[in-house]
C-alpha positions in Angstrom: -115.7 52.8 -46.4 -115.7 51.4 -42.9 -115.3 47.9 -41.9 -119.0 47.8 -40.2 -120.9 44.8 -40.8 -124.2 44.8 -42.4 -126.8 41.8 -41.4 -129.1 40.3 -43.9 -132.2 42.9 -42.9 -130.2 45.9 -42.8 -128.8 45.1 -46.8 -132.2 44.9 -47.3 -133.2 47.6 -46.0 -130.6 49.9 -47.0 -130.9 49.0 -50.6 -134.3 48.9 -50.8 -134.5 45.2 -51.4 -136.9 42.3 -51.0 -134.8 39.3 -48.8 -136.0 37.5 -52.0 -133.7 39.4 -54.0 -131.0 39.4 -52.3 -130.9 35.6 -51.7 -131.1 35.7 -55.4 -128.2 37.9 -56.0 -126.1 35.4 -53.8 -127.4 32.4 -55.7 -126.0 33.7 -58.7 -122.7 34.8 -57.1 -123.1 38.2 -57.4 -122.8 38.8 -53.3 -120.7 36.7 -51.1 -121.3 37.6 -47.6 -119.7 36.1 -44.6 -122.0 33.2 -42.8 -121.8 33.2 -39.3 -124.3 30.0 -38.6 -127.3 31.0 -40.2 -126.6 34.6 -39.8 -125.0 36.7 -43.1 -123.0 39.9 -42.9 -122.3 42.2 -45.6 -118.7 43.8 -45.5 -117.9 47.3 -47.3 -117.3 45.1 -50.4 -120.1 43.8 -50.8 -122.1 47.1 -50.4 -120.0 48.0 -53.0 -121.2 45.9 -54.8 -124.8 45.8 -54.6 -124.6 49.8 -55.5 -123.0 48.5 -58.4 -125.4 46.0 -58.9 -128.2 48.0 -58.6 -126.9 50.8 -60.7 -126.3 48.5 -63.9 -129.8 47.5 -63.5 -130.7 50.6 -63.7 -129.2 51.6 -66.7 -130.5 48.1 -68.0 -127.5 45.6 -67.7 -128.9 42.3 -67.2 -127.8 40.8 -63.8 -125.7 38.0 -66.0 -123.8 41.4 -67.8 -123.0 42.9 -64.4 -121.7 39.5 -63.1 -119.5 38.9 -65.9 -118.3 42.6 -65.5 -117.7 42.1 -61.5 -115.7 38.8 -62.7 -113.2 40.8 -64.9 -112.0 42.7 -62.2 -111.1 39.3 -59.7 -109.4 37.5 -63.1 -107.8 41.0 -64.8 -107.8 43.4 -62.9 -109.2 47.0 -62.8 -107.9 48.1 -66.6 -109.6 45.6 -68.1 -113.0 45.8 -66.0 -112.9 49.4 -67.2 -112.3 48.5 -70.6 -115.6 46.2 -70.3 -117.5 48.7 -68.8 -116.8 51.0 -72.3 -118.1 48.9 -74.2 -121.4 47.9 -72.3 -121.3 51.5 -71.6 -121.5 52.6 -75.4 -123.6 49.4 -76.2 -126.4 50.7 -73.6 -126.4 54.0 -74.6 -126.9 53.2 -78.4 -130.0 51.1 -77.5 -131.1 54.0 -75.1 -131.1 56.3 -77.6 -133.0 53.7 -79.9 -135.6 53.4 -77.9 -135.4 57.1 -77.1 -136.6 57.6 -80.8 -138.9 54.9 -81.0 -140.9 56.5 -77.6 -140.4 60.1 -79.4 -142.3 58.4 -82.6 -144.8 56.8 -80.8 -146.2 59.9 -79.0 -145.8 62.5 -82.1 -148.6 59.7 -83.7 -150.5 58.8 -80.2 -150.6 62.9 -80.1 -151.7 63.3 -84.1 -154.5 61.1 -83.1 -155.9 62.7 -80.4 -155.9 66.0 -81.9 -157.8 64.5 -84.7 -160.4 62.8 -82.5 -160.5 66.5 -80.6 -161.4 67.9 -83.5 -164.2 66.0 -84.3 -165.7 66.4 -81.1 
């Protein structure tokens, strides 16, 4: 990573991001940019970061999971932090899967029922 400086609107914009949001993120500690006045800046680790951010919440870590995660690695260190992320990991993907199956259900009988109105058209 390079030691360029991102302001407040380009985060935004490079991540896709309301200014909303990423007020938010900093309110709950998860970003900690450098203030300048009223200006922020956003060093390579806190782009880091927000990828990671934005990743959990993709794979559907609440924001208060990936903080406590982010945590581990400032109090422990990185084995531990990866040892978190293995269990969260395998936690998410058992409920991923559960709802996988649940979905799967749910459109074999939505499917049943259509065919069975179909018919009686």
């Amino acid at each position: 990573m390079t030691d360029t400086r991102l302001s407040f609107k380009e985060m935004c914009t490079k991540f896709d991001v309301t200014p909303r949001t990423l007020r938010y993120y900093e309110y709950i500690e998860l970003l900690e940019p450098t203030k300048e006045g009223r200006a922020r800046w956003y060093g390579p680790r806190e782009v880091a970061r927000m990828t990671l951010i934005l990743r959990g919440r993709r794979f559907g870590f609440s924001l208060e999971e990936i903080r406590q995660w982010l945590l581990i690695y400032r109090q422990k260190g990185n084995k531990p932090q990866l040892q978190a992320w293995l269990e969260l990991a395998d936690r998410q993907l058992a409920e991923l899967d559960r709802q996988r199956s649940e979905l799967d259900t749910t459109i074999a009988d939505l499917r049943a029922l259509r065919d069975t109105a179909a018919k009686e058209i």
